[in-house]
C-alpha angles and dihedrals in degrees: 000000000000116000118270108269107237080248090059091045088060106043091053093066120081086215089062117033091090093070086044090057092052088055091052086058099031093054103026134127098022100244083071094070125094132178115242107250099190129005107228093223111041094182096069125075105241106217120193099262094226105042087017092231113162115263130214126193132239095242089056087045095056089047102063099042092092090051099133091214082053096051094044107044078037090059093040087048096054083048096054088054098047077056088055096253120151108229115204115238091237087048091051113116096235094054100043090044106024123022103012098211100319125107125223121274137232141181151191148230116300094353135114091200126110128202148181124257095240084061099049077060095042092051093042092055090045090059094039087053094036080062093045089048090049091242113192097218110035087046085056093046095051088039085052086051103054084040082056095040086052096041087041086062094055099049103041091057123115087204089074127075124229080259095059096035083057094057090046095057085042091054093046093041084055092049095048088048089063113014083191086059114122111211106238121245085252090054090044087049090052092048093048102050090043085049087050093047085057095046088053090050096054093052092051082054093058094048 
């Protein structure tokens, strides 16, 4: 049996699911990911906030591409493995020049988290098996993400009035009180004819 991913470490413990659950929300799905382009505070060492590797951001990166050492150990090295040679990761010129050992960071939507790359995948496997397993809360989570992402598109229309945007919080605070809850037919009513009035709008747009 393969070792335990830092993802799965977390999410085993009851202390720490919860962080596990923002991720979730936070990474995924993947269009939600984005590299870090510039660390704020350049003075302080960034770490992945699940395996605790050390980051590095895109900007850095760029910078130290035209580093000369870089370009030449980069050139003899592609040499030495056409030769057949094995070059050890830590010998490698982008590490010694470039990253020095991080790797580079990303992040998600309203999140101050940053992660590895390996752990976006990791999380992202752990929520594609979760669904397969039939995990309970993973299935609620992902269930709770595609209920924002509707109700998002309501709120966020310019189509809808202070008045309508209002219902609408009130219909989807009703629904996350109770996740059971069946919308009754007169909040279905209200969400399809505000969903036709958008669709209407959106028509008049393209005319």
């Amino acid at each position: 049996m393969s070792e335990k991913t830092a993802i799965e470490k977390f999410y085993e413990d009851e202390k720490s699911r919860g962080f596990v659950n923002h991720l979730i929300h936070a990474y995924l799905p993947t269009y939600k990911v984005t590299k870090v382009w510039d660390f704020k505070d350049k003075k302080r060492t960034y770490k992945c906030s699940v395996c605790g590797h050390e980051l590095i951001d895109a900007v850095t990166v760029l910078s130290r591409v035209e580093n000369t050492d870089y370009i030449q150990d980069s050139i003899h090295q592609l040499v030495e493995e056409y030769e057949g040679k094995v070059i050890e990761r830590k010998n490698r010129a982008v590490v010694k020049h470039i990253t020095h050992g991080a790797i580079l960071a990303w992040t998600g939507e309203k999140t101050d988290t940053k992660l590895c790359q390996s752990c976006i995948q990791h999380l992202l496997d752990l929520v594609s098996l979760g669904l397969i397993m039939g995990d309970q809360n993973i299935t609620y989570q992902v269930n709770k993400m595609k209920r924002n992402a509707m109700f998002e598109s309501f709120t966020s229309s310019p189509a809808l009035n202070p008045s309508e945007i209002n219902v609408v919080e009130k219909i989807q605070k009703k629904i996350e009180k109770n996740p059971k809850h069946v919308t009754t037919f007169g909040d279905l009513e209200v969400l399809q004819n505000l969903k036709k009035k958008m669709e209407e709008d959106e028509k008049k747009k393209k005319h």
